[in-house]
N, C-alpha and C positions, 0 to 999 in steps of 0.2 A: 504493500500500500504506500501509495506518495504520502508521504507524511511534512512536506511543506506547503504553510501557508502564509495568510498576506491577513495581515489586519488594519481597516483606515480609522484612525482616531483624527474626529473631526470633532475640533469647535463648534458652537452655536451663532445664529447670526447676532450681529449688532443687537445691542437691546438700548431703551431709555436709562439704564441702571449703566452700563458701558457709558454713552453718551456722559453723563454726568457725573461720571467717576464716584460712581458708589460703590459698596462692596455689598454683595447679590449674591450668594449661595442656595438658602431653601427657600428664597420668597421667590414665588411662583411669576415672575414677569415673562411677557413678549417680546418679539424681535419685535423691531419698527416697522414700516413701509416700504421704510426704504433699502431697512435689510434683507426683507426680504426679495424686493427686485431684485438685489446686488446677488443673493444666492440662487437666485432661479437664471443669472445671466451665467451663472460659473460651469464648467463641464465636469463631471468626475467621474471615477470609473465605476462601472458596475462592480456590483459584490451579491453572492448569497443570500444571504442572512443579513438582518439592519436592525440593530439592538441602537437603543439612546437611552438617557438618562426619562425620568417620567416627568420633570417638569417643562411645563408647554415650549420654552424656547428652544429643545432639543427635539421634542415630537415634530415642531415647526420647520426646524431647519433642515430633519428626514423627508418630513413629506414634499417639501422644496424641492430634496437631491433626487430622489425616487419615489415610483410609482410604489415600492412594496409598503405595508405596514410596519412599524417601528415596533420589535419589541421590546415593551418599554422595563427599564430595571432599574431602581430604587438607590441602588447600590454604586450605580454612577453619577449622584448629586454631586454637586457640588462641594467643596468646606462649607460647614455650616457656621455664619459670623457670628452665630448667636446677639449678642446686646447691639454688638455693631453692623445688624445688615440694617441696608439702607443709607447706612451713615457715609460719606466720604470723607479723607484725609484731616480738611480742615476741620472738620467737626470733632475730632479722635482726639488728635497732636498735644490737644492737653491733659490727657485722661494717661498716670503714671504706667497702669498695665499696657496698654497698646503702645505707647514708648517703647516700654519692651519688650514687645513682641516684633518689634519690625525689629530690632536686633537680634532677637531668637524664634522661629515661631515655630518652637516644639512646646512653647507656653500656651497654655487652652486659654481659648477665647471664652470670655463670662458669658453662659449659659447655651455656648457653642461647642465646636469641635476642638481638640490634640490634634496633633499633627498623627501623632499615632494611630487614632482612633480613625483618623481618615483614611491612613494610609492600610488601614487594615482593612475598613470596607469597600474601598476600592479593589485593593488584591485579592478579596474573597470573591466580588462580584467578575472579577478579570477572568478569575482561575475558574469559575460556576462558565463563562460562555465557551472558555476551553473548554472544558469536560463537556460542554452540547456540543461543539463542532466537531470532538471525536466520534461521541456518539452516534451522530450525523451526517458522518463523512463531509462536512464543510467545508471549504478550504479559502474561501473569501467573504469576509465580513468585515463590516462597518461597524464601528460605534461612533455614534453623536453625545457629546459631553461637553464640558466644562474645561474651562484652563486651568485649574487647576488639578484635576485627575488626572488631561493629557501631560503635563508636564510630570507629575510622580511617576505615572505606568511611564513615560521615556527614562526617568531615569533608574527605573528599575529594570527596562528590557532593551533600551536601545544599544547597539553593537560599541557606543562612545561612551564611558563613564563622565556623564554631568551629574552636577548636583539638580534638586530641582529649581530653585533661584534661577541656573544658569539656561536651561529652556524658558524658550516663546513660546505663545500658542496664540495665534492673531482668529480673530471670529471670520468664522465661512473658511479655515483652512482645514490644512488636514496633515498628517503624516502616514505613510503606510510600514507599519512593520511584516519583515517579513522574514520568516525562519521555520525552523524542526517545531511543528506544534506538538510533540512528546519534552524536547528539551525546556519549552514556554513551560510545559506543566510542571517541570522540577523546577522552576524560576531560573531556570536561564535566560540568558538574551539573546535576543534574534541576530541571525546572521547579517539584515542589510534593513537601512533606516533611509526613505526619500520623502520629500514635499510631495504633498499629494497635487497634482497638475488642478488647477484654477484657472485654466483662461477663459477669456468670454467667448463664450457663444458664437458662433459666426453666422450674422445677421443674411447673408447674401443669400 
């Protein structure tokens, strides 16, 4: 059995929470208008199977790329800011714990997420759509999530050792990992890491 596959870890579109630089984990907001044009204008490849996160700006940004239904999973939210979703920068900078948390943020957010605790639901939820795509003989799937999940899942599978600080993840993008999906299940990391192709549409 071919036992390599290709996984797209995509961002969600633009939202008014992006727009205004707020921090937006479990509050349930929308792309824009305008993000959503901008993701209906982009190309991406086909895959399988199309898992995203269950709050709307990811079911959104699926239904955008592809015709399939999204199946949706819990387990791919966002960090949840607890006290501080909604809130942006200047509203924080005076509050002593979020000082230091932008110094360390394996310190839990007040009545949020650890770094831990994230990073656990995330690799539980990661390693559950592994175990369906063996089951399944799968071998190309999507997930639509958060910048902050794609950037931990790269630094825990991508072929480059980065911290997660040092990953991007820009909204309507993507990366594809691609590797041995037996080695992703012992938590190894994938053989080969690219931008997922985004050009527009060719109008002609």
């Amino acid at each position: 059995m071919d036992d390599r596959v290709v996984i797209g870890l995509y961002r969600h579109g633009v939202t008014y929470a992006n727009v205004n630089k707020q921090f937006c984990g479990w509050t349930d907001v929308s792309v824009t208008e305008e993000g959503l044009m901008a993701l209906r204008g982009m190309q991406v490849p086909d895959y399988d199977w199309i898992v995203s996160s269950d709050l709307t700006r990811c079911v959104q940004t699926a239904s955008a790329f592809w015709s399939q239904t999204p199946n949706q999973k819990k387990g791919f939210r966002e960090f949840h800011f607890g006290e501080w979703e909604n809130k942006t920068h200047a509203e924080l900078k005076h509050i002593p714990v979020y000082r230091d948390w932008l110094n360390d943020y394996t310190i839990q957010v007040p009545g949020g997420d650890s770094y831990v605790a994230f990073a656990e639901r995330v690799e539980e939820e990661f390693q559950q759509v592994l175990t369906e795509m063996a089951e399944q003989n799968i071998h190309r799937t999507a997930i639509v999530t958060h910048g902050g999940v794609i950037r931990h899942l790269l630094s825990v599978f991508a072929p480059e050792e980065k911290s997660f600080s040092d990953w991007t993840s820009d909204n309507g993008q993507g990366y594809e990992l691609s590797g041995s999906l037996s080695a992703m299940r012992r938590g190894e990391r994938c053989i080969s890491l690219q931008a997922v192709p985004s050009m527009e549409k060719n109008n002609g």
